[in-house]
N, C-alpha and C positions, 0 to 999 in steps of 0.2 A: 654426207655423214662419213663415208669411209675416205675421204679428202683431207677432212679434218682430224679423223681420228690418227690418219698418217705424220699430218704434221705435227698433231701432240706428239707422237711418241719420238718423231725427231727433235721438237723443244727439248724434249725430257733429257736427252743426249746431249745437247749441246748445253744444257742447264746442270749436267751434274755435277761438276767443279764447285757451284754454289749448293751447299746445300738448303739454306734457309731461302733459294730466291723461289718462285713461284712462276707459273707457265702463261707464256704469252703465245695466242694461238694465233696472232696474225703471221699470215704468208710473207717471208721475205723475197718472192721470185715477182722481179718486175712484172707485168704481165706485155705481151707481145702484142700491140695496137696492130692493126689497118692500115696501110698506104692507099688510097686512089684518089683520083682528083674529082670524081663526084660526089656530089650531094649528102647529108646527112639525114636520116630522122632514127627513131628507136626502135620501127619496127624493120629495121636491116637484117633480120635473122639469120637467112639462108646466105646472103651476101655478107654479112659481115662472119660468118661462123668458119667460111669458105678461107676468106682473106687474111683474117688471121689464124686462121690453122686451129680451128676449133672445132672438131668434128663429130658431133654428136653421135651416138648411135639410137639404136630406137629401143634399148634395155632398158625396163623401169626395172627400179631397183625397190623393195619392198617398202625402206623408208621413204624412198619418196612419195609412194602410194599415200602411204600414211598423213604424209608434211600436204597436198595435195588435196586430201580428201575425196573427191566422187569424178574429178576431173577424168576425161578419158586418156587414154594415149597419148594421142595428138597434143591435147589441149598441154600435159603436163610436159613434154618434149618442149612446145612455144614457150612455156613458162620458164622451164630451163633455161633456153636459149634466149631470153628476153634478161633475165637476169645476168646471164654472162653479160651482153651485150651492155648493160649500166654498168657491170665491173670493170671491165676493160676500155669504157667510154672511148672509144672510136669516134671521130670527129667527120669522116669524110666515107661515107656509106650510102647508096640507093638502089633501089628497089622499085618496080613498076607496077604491082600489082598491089592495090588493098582495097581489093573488091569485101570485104572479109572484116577489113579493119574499121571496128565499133567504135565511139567512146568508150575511154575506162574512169575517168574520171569527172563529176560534174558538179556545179555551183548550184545549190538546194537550200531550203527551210533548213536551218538547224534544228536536232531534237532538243535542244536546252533551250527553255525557258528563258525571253528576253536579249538572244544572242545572235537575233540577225540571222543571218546565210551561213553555211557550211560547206563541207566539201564532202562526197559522197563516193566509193567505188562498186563498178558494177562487176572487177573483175575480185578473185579472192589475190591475195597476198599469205605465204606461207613466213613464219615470223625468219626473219634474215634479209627478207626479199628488200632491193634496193627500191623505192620509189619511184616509178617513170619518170620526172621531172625532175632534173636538177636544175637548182635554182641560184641565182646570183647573192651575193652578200655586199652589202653595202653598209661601211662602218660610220661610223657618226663618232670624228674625233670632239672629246673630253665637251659633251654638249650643253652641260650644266654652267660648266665655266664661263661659255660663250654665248648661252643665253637663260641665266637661272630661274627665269620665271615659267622656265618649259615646263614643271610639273606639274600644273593643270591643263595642258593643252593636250587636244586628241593624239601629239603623238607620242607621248610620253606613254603610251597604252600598249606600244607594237614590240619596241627593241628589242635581241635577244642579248643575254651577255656576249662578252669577245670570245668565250672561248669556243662559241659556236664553230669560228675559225679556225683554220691554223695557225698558230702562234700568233691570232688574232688581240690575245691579251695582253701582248708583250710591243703590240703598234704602236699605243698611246694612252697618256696616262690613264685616260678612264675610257675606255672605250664604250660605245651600245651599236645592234646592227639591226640594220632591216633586212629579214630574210622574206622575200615575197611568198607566195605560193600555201605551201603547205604550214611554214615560217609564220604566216599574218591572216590566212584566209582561214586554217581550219581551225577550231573552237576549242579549249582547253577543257579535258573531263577528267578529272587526276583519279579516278574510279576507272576509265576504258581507256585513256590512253592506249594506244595502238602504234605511232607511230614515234621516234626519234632520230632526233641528229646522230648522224656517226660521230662516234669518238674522232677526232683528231689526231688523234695522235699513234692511234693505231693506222692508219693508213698515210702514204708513203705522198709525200706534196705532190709529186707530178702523177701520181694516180688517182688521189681525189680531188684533180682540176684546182683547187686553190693555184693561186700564181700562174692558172695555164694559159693568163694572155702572154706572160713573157715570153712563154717556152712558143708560144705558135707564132708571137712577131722577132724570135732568132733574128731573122735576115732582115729588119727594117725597123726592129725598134728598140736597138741596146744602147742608144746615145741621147746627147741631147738633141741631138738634130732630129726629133722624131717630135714633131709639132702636138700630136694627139697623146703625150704621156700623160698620163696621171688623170687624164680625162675620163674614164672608166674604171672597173671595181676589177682588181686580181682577184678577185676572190669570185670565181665565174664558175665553179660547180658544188654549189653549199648538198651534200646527200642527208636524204633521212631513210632510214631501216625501220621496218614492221616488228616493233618490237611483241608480237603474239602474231599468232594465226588471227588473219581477219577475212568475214566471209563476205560473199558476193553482197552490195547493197547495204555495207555497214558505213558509216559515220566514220570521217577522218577524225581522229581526234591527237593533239600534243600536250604533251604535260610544259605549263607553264612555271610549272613550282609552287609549291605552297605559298612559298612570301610574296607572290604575285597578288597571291585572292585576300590573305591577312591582311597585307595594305590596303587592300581595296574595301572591306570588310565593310564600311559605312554607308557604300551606295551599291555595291551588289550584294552583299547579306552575305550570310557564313555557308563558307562553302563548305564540305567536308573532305580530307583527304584520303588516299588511296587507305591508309592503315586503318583509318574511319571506319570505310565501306566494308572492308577483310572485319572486325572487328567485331561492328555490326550484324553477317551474315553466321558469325560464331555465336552471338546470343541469340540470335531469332532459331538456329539449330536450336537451342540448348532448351528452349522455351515451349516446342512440342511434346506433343505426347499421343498417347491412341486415344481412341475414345473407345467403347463396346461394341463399336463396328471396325474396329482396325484401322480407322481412317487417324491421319495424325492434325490434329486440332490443338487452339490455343485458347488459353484463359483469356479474355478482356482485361480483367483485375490485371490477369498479371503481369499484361505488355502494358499495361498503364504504368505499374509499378518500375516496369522495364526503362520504359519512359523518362521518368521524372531520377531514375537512377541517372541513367546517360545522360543527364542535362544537366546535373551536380556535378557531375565527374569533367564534362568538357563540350562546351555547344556544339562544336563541330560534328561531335559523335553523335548527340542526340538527332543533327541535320541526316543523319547518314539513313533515319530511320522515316516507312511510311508511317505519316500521321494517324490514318485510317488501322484499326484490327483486321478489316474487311479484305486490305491488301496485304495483309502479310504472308498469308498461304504464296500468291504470287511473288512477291520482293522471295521468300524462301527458294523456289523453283528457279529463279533466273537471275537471283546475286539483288544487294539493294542500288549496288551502283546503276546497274543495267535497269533496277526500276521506275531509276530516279529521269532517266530518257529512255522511255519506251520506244518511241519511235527512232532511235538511234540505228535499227536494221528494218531497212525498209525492198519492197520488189523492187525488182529491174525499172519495169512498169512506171510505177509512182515517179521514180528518178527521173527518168527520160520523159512524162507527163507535166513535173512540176522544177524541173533543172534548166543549165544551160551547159551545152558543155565548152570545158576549159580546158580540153589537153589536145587540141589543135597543133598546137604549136609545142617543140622542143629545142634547147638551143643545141648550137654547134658551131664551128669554125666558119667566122663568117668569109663571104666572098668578096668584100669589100676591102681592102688594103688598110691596114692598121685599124678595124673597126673592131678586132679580138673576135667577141665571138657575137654571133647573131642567131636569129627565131626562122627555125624551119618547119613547112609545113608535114605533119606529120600524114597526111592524106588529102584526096584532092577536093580542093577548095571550090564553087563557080563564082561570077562572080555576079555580084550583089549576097552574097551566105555571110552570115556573122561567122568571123573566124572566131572568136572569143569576146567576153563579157568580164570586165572586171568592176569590181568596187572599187573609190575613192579613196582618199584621208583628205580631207582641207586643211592645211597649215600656212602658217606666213611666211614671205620670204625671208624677214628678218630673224628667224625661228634658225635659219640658214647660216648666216654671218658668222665671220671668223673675225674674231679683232685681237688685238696685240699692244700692250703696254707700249707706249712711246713717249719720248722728251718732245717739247715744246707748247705751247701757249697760242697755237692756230689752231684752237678749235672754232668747228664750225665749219672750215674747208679741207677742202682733200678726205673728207669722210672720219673725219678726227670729231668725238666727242668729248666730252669730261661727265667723270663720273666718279662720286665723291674726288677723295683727293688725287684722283690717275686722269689721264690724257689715254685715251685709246683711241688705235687706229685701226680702220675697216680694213683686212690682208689677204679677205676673199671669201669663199662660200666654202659650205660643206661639197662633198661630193654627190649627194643628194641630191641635188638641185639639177644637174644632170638630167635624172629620173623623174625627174617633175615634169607638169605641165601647166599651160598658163597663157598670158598675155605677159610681154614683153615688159607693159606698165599698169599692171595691176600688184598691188603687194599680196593676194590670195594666189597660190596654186595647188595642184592638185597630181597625189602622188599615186599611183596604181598600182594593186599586189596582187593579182590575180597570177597563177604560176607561168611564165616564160615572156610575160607582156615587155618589163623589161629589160630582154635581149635586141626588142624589133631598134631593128638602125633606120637610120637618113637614108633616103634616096630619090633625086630630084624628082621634080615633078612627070618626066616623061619613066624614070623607072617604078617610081613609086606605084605598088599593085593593092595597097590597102589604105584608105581612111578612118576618122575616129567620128562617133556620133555618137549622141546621147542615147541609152539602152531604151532597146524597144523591153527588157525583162519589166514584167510588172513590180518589179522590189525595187528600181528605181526611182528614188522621189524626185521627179520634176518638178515639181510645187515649190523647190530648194531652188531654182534658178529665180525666183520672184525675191526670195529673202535681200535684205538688207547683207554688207558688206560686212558691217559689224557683229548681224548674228548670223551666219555665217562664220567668221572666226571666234565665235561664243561657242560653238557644238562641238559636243562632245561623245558625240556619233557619228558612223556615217550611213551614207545613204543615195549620196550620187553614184553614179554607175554609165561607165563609157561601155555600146561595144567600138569592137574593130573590123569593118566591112570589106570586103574584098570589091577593090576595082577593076581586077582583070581577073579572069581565068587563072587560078594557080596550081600548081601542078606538086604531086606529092614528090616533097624531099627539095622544093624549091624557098631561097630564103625571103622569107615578107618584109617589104619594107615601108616605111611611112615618110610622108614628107614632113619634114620639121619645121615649114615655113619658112619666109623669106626671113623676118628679123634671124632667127636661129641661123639661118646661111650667113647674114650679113655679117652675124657678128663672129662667125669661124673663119670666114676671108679676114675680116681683122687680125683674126687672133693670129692667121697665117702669116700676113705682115707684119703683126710685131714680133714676129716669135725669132729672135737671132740667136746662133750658140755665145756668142762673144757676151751679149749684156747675159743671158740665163748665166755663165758661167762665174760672173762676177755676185752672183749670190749662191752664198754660204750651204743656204735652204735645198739646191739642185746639186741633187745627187744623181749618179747615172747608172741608169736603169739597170744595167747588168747587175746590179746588187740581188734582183730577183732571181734573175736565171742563174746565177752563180751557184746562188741559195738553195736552188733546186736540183741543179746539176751535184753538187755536192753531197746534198741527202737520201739521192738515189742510193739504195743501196746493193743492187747489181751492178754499181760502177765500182772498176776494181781500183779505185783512185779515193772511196770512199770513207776512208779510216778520217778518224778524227787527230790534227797535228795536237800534240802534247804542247804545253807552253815555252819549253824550251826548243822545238821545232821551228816553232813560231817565228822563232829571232831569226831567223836567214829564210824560212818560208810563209811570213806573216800573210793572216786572212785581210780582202780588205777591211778597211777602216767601220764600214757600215754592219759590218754582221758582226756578232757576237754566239758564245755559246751556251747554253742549256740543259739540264739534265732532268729527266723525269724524276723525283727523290720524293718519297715523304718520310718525313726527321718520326721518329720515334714518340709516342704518345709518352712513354717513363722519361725517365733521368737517362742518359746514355750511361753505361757499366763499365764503361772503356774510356771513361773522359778524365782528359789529365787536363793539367790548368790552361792548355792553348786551346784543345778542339779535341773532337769526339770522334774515334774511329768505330767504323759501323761497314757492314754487308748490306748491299743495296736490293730492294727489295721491289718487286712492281706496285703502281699506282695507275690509275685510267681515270684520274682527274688532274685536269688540264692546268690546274690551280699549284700544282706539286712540281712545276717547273720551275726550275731553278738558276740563277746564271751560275756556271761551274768556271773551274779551269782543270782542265786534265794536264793529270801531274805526268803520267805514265800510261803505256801501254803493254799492254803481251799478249802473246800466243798460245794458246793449249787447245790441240787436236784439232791447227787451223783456224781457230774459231779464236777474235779479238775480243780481248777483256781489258777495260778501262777504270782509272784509279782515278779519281778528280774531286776536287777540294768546292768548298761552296759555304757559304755564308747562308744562314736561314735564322729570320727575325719571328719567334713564336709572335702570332696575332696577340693574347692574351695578357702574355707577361709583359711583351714588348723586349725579350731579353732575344741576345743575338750570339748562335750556337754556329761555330765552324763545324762543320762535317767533314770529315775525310773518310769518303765513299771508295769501297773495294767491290771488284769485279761488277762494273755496270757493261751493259752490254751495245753492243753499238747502236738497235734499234731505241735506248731510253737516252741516245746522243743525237742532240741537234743541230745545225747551224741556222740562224733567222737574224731578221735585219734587226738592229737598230732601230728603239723609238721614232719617229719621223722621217726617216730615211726613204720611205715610201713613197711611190711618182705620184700619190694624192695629197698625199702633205706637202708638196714643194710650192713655191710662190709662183704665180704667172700660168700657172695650167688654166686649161682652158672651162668656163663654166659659163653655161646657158640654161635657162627653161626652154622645154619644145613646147613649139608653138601649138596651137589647135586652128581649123579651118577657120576663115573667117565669116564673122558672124554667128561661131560657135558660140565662144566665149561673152557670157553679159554684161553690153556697156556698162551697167552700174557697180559693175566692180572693176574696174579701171580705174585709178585713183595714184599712180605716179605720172611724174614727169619725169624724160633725163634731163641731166645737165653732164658736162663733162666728166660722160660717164660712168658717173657716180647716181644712184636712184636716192630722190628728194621725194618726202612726201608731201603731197598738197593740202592746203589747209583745206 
């Protein structure tokens, strides 16, 4: 608290030039990472607090007592130090002792009604607290486009918007993402929500991991000659923040948004939302009274009438409320959200009785050459122990496919269709397909979200230390390997469930790795062969990589190189071709007061949605007290009217200035990267879902 309250009053200083602008409390001091060349996991406390010069002492400070609640000493010092340790994400950190180290996080019965598995903590979270798991993002370029019949398939269920990312919404045209873990696995309660995504935009790209495979493959992957580009997701530490204090053995829950549950309204029923549930707990207040023993009691009549009130006004409201009078003294005492999943805070006990746990693994810098980042053990493994249990999605591979308008009249070959009056050509997969699993020539695979599964990389068969088997957890339906092919791609649930077994002995802070089977190697030795710079360089599409690191290095803003070039800079020190610029702005809800017949001059004001990005061009810069203020001009098309208002934006500040690539400019959008499903054991997967053949490899379906 007194951290923060420091840096407000330094915003407030370097804000007073503007008067109308508003205070943004993010830190601009890079944070100072860890060098060493061992190992990684989250519990590096003492080691990593050492390394990078973070040195705790052992003074609670009152507020934290508070933020904390009943925790001792000790326990609120680890917490401390556990949270640094997610801020600063240090890559390369270990530790030999976790005699000590519990699960904290585990895969349980959801308390909502009809929702499957959950995720549960057994440790508390103070609201700020970064979530143990950061987890990978994985975008799904414009997927409607490229297969429009996806909105009734199970995965049309998971995506989150792009701006989950960093200038994730600025990739491609329509972006949606899979973010595993907390992202896909934990349950939406828009009543307890507990956890969320970090803003974006308030944190600095090379501190919240986004783009940090570029920055960790510097020395081996800024070219094309880097065979494994675009093969994997830059977007390799997605964070979510404890948006409330959450206590030991509560219910992970994310807000999925209201227009999630609206859409969905006709086969999950009316859900109610967060203003609902607040709403609701204000009449059921208003609705007591005493009785002639002091005790506060409700009319029947009159929560009847309460009732049928809220149900005229809005169904959602009316859902907010228990059905029963009998439960309203209760719904009063503990909130009606919290009524509505009672079981949502459950003992340690129970957890650990009816769970599996799933925070085995954490990622980090993998040790494997151009693999980015990989899944390390966060304590020691033996072997034959499930390291982790995840759930499925079953989708098709054609769900997958990238195709592209083309000239000519050969359809039928080379993976050319006609469709109405267009010629399209197959020009490759999503980047998803990667993270799949499967048979080589079966069109069904199967995608995993459990949080850090996957990070785990290739390694052959003598390094390989863990396998996949079908989950001994009682929640998985094995009676689903019997099903037919076709229903199987009919569900609209899931229900299969891998774990991940350890084959050898593993040791805490060591990376796990699986074998991807032989097809999976075959067809990466391929990819190695055909991968030359000379043909990659003759398409248009290959762009080279340093667009990312460029992008990063630029955005630091402890680099003293870091101002933004003005347009006329530009002309003798032009950015390259693939980045463009940005400005955080939201245009004014009135008529602008200042608008002459060209465009609107305005004072720039903060925004923390990610939607308010805008492409700019900065006209000008200055100085006042050291501190860089930015003048830059911007085009913004009102949603509504559809009308299109110039702004010319005074004193923006360097943090609401961006640089980020170009629509498709990204090493997953280029042609020729490389795309596989990983394989499963053999004999895993059920012959009766095998149903391609190749042919010059292109996947034919068999009649």
């Amino acid at each position: 608290m007194t951290q923060l309250l420091l840096w407000l009053r330094l915003l407030l200083l370097l804000l007073l030039p503007i008067a109308t602008a508003k205070v943004d409390n993010t830190p601009d001091d890079k944070t100072t990472t860890a060098k060493s060349s061992s190992l990684f996991t989250r519990y590096d406390r003492n080691a990593y607090d050492i390394a990078a010069g973070n040195h705790f002492n052992s003074t609670i400070a009152d507020d934290e007592k508070l933020t904390y609640g009943n925790l001792d000493k000790d326990a609120i010092i680890k917490r401390r130090q556990r949270k640094t340790n997610n801020d600063n994400s240090s890559s390369h950190q270990h530790v030999d002792d976790d005699s000590n180290n519990k699960c904290t996080t585990y895969l349980a019965p959801s308390s909502i009604p009809n929702s499957g598995l959950g995720m549960y903590t057994t440790i508390p979270y103070a609201k700020g607290d970064t979530f143990l798991l950061p987890e990978i993002g994985i975008m799904l370029q414009d997927k409607d486009a490229h297969y429009p019949q996806g909105s009734n398939k199970l995965l049309a269920q998971y995506p989150w918007g792009p701006g989950i990312l960093t200038g994730g919404h600025r990739e491609v045209t329509t972006g949606a993402v899979m973010v595993p873990g907390l992202g896909m696995l934990a349950n939406s309660h828009l009543g307890l929500a507990n956890f969320r995504h970090s803003d974006t935009w308030r944190m600095q790209i090379d501190e919240d991991g986004t783009d940090s495979l570029s920055l960790e493959g510097l020395q081996s992957s800024t070219t094309l000659k880097d065979v494994g580009r675009g093969s994997s997701s830059y977007h390799s530490r997605v964070l979510f923040h404890a948006d409330k204090n959450i206590q030991r053995g509560e219910e992970l829950f994310v807000n999925y948004g209201d227009e999630w549950f609206t859409a969905r309204e006709s086969w999950i029923g009316v859900i109610p939302s967060a203003k609902n549930y607040e709403e609701a707990d204000r009449l059921i207040a208003e609705l007591f009274s005493e009785d002639d023993g002091g005790h506060d009691v409700v009319d029947p009549q009159a929560y009847e009438v309460l009732l049928k009130d809220a149900a005229e006004k809005d169904k959602r409201l009316r859902a907010a409320f228990p059905d029963n009078v009998e439960d309203v003294p209760v719904a009063k005492d503990i909130g009606t959200a919290r009524f509505s999943a009672r079981s949502s805070i459950q003992s340690v006990e129970w957890i650990e009785e009816n769970g599996v746990c799933i925070d085995n693994l954490v990622s980090g810098a993998s040790t494997i050459a151009q693999a980015g980042r990989g899944a390390f053990a966060t304590r020691t493994i033996n072997k034959g122990a499930v390291i982790t249990t995840t759930p499925l999605i079953t989708l098709e591979r054609e769900q997958l496919q990238l195709w592209e308008e083309v000239d000519g009249t050969d359809v039928g070959v080379q993976n050319k269709i006609k469709k109405e009056d267009k010629v399209l050509e197959m020009v490759g997969h999503q980047l998803l397909l990667n993270y799949c699993y499967g048979h080589v020539n079966s069109s069904l695979i199967l995608f995993p979200y459990s949080p850090t599964v996957n990070f785990i990389n290739h390694g052959s068969k003598e390094k390989a230390n863990a396998e996949i088997v079908w989950s001994s957890y009682p929640y998985h339906k094995g009676e689903w390997l019997n099903l037919s092919l076709k229903e199987m791609k009919e569900l609209q649930k899931t229900g299969l469930m891998f774990d991940i077994v350890a084959t050898k002995d593993i040791g805490l802070g060591e990376e796990v790795l699986l074998y991807y089977g032989k097809d999976w190697e075959d067809s990466w030795n391929e990819h190695i062969e055909d991968w030359t710079t000379a043909e990659n360089e003759q398409d248009g599409m290959m762009q080279k990589n340093v667009s990312d690191t460029l992008g990063v290095h630029l955005n630091q803003r402890s680099n003293s190189d870091s101002i933004i070039l003005t347009v006329t800079e530009q002309k003798n020190q032009p950015y390259p071709p693939y980045l463009e610029t940005v400005c955080r702005f939201k245009p004014p809800a009135e008529k602008c007061q200042d608008e002459n017949n060209d465009y609107c001059t305005i004072r720039w004001s903060l925004s923390m949605n990610e939607m308010h990005d805008n492409l700019c061009d900065v006209i000008s810069r200055s100085s006042i007290d050291g501190n860089d203020w930015y003048f830059a001009r911007m085009n913004i098309t009102n949603s509504t009217s559809n009308e299109t208002t110039q702004y010319h934006v005074e004193f923006l500040p360097r943090y609401a200035i961006r640089l980020i690539n170009r629509k498709y400019t990204k090493d997953q959008y280029s042609r020729g990267v490389f795309r596989e499903v990983i394989g499963l054991p053999e004999g895993l997967f059920p012959d009766h879902w095998i149903d391609l053949k190749e042919e010059d490899d292109n996947y034919i379906y068999q009649d």
